[in-house]
N, C-alpha and C positions, 0 to 999 in steps of 0.2 A: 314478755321476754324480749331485750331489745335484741336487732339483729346485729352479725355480726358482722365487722368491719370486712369487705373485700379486699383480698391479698392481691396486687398484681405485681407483676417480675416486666420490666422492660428492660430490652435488649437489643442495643441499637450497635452497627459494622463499624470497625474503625479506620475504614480506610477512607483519611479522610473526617474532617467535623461535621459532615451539612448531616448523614443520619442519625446523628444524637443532636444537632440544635434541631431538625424540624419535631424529633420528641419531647422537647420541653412545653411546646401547648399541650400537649398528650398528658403528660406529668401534670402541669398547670390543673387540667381538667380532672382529672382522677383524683387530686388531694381537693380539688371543690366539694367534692363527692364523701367525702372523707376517707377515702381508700387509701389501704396500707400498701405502699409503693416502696419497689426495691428496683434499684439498678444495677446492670451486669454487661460488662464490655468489657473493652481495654484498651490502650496505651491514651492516646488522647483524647478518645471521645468520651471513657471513662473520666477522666480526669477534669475534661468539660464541667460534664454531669456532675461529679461531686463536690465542682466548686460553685455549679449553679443553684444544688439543692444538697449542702453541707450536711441536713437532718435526717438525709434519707440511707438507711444502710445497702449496703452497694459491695456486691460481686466481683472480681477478676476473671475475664475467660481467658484462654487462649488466645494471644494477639494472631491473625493473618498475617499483620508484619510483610505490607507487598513492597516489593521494589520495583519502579520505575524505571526505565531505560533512561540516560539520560543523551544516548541517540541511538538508531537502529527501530528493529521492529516491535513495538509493544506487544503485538498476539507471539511472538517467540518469546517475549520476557516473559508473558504472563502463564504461557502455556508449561515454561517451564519450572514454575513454581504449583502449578494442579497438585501436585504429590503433598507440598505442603500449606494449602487451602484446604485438603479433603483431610486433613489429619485435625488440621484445625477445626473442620464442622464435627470430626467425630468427635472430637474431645470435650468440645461446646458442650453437643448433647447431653451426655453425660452429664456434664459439671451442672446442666441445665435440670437433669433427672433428678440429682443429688439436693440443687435447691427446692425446689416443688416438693420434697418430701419434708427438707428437713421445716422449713417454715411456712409448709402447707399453703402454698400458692394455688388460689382459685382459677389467674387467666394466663398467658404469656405471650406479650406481645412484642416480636421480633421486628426489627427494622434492619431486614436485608441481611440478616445472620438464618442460614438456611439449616442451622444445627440448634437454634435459638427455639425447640417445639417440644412439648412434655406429650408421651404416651397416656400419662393420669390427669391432665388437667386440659381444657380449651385452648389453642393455643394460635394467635393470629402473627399475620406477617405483614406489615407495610413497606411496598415497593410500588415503585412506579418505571419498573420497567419488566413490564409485562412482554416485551416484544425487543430481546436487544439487537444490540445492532451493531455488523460486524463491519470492517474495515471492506473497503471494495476488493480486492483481491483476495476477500477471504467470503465475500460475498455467498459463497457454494455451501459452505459451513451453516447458515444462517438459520434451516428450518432444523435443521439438526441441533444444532446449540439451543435453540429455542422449545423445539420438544424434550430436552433435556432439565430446561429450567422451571417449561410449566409443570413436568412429575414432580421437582424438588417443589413447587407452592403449592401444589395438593396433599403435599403434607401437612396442611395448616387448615382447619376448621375455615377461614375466610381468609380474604388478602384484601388489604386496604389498599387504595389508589393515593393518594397525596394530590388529588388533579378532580376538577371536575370531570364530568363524562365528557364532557369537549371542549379540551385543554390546549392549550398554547401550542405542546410542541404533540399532537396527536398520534404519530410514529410509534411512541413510547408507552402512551399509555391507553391508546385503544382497546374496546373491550375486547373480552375470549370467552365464550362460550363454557373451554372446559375447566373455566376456573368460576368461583364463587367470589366476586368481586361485588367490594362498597366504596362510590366513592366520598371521599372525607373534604374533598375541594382545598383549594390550593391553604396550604401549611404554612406559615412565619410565625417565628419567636417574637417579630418586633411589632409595634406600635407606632402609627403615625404619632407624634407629640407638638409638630410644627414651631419647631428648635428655629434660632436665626443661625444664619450660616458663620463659619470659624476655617475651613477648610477649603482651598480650592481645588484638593485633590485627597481623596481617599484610597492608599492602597491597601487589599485584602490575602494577605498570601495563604493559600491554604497545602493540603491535600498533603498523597505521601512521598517520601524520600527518594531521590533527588532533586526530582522536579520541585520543589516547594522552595526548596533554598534556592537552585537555580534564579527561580520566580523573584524572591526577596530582593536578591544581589544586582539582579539587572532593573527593576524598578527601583531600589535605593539609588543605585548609580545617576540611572535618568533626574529624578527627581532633585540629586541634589546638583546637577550641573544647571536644574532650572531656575527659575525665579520665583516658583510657584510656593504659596503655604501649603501643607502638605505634613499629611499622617502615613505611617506604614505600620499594620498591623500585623505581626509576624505569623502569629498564629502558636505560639509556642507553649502550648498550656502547661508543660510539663517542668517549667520553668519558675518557682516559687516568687521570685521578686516578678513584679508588672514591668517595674522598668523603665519608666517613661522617662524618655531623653527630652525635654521642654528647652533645652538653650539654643538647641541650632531651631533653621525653620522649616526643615522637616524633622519632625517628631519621631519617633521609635518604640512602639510598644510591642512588651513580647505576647503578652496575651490581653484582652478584655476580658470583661464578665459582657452577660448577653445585653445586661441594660445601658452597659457602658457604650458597648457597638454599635448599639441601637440608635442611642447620641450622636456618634463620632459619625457616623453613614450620614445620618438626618443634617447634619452640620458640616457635610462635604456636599459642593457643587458637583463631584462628578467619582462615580466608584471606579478604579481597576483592578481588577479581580478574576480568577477562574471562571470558565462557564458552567460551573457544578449547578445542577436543578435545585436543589436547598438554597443557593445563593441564589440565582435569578426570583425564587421565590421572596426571600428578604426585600430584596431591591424592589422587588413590584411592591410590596405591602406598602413600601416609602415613596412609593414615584421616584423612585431617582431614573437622573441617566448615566449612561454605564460603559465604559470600553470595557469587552472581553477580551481573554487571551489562554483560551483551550490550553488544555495541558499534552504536551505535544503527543501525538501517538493516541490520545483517549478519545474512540472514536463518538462516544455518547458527547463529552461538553464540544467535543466540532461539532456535531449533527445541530446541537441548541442553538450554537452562536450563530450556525450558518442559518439557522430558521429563526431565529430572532432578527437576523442582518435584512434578510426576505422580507420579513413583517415592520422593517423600519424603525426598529424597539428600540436598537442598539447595534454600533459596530463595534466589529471584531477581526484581532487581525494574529498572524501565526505568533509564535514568542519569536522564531528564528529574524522577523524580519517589522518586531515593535521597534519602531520609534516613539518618542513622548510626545513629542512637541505636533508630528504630523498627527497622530493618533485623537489628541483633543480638536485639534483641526477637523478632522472629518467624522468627529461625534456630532459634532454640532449638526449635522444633516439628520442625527434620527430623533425621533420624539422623546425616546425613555418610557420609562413603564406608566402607562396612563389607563385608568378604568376596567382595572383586573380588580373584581367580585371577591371578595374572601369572605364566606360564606359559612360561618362556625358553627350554623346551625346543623350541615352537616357533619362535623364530629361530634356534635353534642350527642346527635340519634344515632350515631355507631359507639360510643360509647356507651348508651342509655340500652341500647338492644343488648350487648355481650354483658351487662352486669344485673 
């Protein structure tokens, strides 16, 4: 009798692309296997997802739908949207229970969706922030928000790392004891392919609303008062036409597919971009070098950029006070990403154990 195909449910946050693209080598590896895969998120990471892998039937949750300040204090924006975070993990769950029954889902592997775990089925979580980390004046909060978020990952049979045990930015994803952690080592969608160059600037605008746009308008601006060639990728999946604006010389596209990005990054001399952990992941798999620019208030991609800036990886500098021109200027002092390990063999044996 042959056996039967393994059902997995993946469900990856949508605040923000990087945790649905570091899921596509997950996805990648799961249909190697010939496992029946379903996707469930929503607004753009969903939308990612089903233009990365058309075949695969796929879910709507509850969007989180956060909004960003676009000035003042990020821990009051964000605190005062909890009411409608926890409505949305409640709702998740459910809609999460509802699939596992109706299409008899054997695993469920969540990507930072803490409502994203079946009561009848196994159910993991990959994050890579084991340990977050709060703004300095809120510093006091720190062991309190953090024992709040290791009970929400003991909800999950295991929790994946996305890092090796002794990763880049260690802060984040140091071990815990009271958690059941594997790690899967550093994650990218992309491919070295060693492309010749076409770009002398790559911009990547991501994450959520306002800041994103923000983001796009003042690097469009910059860009095109330069001299430089020059892509801006908007980030806008939601948006059916691509788009590509090819007549001026910088370009304008509202979304990529992953293989396209993968290109256009490998074919720029230098990325500007958010400091999002998925992104810095990307960027290392390619060697690039890279100017950051945090998303104002998010104290995780400061903590990166300011510990990438430390390790001479990459600069980075606030949005309030980028300039273009100085900013390529004193890139040139850091290396870029050189001789980061990506090491697949570890997802293949956390894959190979839960199946």
């Amino acid at each position: 009798m042959l056996e039967q195909r393994k059902k997995i449910l993946v469900a990856p946050l949508d605040w923000g692309l990087g945790h649905a693209t570091r899921c596509i080598p997950i996805i990648r590896q799961l249909l190697n296997r010939d496992c029946e895969v379903f996707i469930a998120s929503s607004g753009r990471a969903l939308t990612l997802l089903q233009k990365e892998f058309p075949q695969l039937t796929s879910f709507e949750l509850k969007a989180y739908d956060p909004q960003y300040p676009d000035g003042g204090s990020m821990v009051f924006k964000m605190a005062f949207q909890l009411p409608k975070f926890m409505r949305a993990i409640s709702k998740e769950q459910k809609e999460v229970e509802k699939i596992v029954a109706q299409q008899e889902i054997d695993l469920v592997i969540s990507d930072n969706r803490y409502g994203c775990f079946s009561k009848k089925t196994k159910s993991i979580i990959i994050t890579h922030q084991l340990n977050l980390q709060m703004p300095l004046w809120w510093k006091w909060m720190q062991p309190m928000v953090n024992s709040y978020n290791h009970k929400k990952l003991k909800q999950f049979a295991e929790v994946w790392v996305p890092a090796p045990e002794h990763s880049i930015i260690p802060v984040l994803t140091k071990s815990n004891p009271d958690l059941k952690l594997r790690y899967l080592g550093y994650l990218s969608r992309f491919e070295k392919k060693n492309l010749p160059t076409q770009y002398q600037v790559c911009a990547i605008c991501s994450g959520p609303e306002p800041q994103r746009s923000i983001f796009e308008k003042m690097i469009t601006r910059e860009l095109k008062k330069s001299s430089l060639t020059a892509i801006v990728v908007r980030g806008k999946t939601e948006i059916l036409n691509k788009h590509y604006n090819k007549n001026q010389r910088v370009t304008i596209a509202n979304y990529m597919t992953g293989e396209e990005l993968n290109d256009v990054v490998e074919q720029s001399e230098i990325i500007i971009a958010r400091s999002g952990y998925s992104t810095v992941m990307d960027l290392a798999k390619l060697h690039k070098k890279a100017v950051f620019i945090p998303t104002p208030g998010q104290t995780e991609q400061e903590l990166i950029a300011a510990e990438l800036m430390k390790q001479k990886m990459a600069y980075s500098v606030k949005q309030s006070k980028f300039n273009l021109k100085s900013a390529l200027e004193e890139s040139q002092k850091f290396t870029g990403f050189l001789n980061f390990d990506f090491d697949n063999s570890l997802l293949s044996r956390a894959i190979d154990a839960v199946l």
